[in-house]
C-alpha positions in Angstrom: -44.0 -33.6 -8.3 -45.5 -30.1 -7.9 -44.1 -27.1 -6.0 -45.5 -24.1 -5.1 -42.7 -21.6 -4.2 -44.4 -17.8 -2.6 -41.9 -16.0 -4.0 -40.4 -12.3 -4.2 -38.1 -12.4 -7.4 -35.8 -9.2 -5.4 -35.1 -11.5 -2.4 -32.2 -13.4 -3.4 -33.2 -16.2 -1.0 -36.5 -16.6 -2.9 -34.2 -16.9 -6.1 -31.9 -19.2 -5.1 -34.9 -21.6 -3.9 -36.5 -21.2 -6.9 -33.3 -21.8 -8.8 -33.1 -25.2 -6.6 -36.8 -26.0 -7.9 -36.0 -25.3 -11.2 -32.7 -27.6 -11.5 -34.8 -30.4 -9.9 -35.6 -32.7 -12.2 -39.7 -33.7 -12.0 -40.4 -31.0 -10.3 -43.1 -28.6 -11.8 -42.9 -25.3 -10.5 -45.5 -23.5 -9.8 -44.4 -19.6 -9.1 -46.7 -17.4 -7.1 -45.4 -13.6 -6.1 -47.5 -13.2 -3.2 -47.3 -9.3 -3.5 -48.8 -9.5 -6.6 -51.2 -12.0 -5.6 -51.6 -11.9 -1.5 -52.5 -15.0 0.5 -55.6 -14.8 2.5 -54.8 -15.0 6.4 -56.5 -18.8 6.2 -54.0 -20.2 3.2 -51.5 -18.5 5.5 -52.7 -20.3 8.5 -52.4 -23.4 6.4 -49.5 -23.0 5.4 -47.7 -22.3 8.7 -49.2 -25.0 10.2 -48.3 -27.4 7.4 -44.9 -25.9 8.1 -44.6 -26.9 12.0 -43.9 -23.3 12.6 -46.1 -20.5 14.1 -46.7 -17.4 12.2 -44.4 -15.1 14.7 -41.3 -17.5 13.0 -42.7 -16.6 9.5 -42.9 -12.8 10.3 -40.2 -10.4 8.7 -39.6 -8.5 11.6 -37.5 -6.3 10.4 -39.6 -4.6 8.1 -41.0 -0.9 9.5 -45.0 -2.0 9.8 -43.7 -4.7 12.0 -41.7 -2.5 14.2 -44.5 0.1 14.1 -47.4 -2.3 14.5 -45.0 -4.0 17.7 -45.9 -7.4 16.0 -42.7 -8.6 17.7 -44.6 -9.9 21.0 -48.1 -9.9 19.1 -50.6 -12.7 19.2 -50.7 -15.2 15.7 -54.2 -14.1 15.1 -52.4 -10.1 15.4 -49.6 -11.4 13.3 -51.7 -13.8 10.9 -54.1 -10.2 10.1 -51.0 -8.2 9.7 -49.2 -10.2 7.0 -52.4 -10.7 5.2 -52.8 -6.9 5.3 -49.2 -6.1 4.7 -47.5 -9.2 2.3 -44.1 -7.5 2.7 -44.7 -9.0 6.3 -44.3 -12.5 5.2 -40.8 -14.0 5.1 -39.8 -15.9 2.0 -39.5 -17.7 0.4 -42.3 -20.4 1.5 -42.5 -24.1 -1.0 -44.9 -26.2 -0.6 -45.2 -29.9 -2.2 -47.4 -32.9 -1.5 -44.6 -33.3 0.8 -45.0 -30.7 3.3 -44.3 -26.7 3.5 -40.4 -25.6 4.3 -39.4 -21.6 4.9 -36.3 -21.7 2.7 -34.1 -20.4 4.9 -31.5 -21.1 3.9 -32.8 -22.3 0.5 -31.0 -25.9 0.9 -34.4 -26.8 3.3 -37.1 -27.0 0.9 -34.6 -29.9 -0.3 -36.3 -31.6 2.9 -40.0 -31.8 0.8 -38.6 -32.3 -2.6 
């Protein structure tokens, strides 16, 4: 099976999910640091939708540019723009498998798609 884990390797969430990946055996892990390499705002559409969850439950809202932008009671498409914009916006870690997408939160869910 193939995984795809958006991960931020100082998150220790993101690490332990990854470290759940990893210790899964025929899994094939796939690592993608989506501040390095940003999703477009329609792969994180996708993604959130593959997820059952809206983009405002995928937001980090306490980072600053969310607070600033008042992305708190913003509109998907407001919050969709601003994460693709601002990556630090997007809560992590996100893994996705044939199986579905889970926000590992806490990291025991992306057992769920495994």
């Amino acid at each position: 099976m193939k995984a795809t884990i958006w991960h931020n390797p100082r998150c220790s969430k993101s690490r332990e999910a990854l470290a759940i990946l990893e210790a899964t055996p025929g899994v094939e892990v796939t690592v993608r640091d989506y501040q390095k390499l940003p999703p477009s705002r329609a792969e994180l559409a996708a993604l959130y939708a593959r997820a059952g969850m809206t983009p405002a439950q995928g937001l980090r809202r306490s980072e600053t540019i969310a607070k600033e932008q008042g992305l708190g009671a913003a509109s998907d498409n407001a919050i969709l723009d601003a994460m693709a914009a601002h990556p630090i916006l997007i809560e992590r870690p996100l893994v996705e498998t044939e199986k579905g997408v889970r926000l590992g939160r806490p990291p025991e869910t992306i057992r769920e798609i495994l």
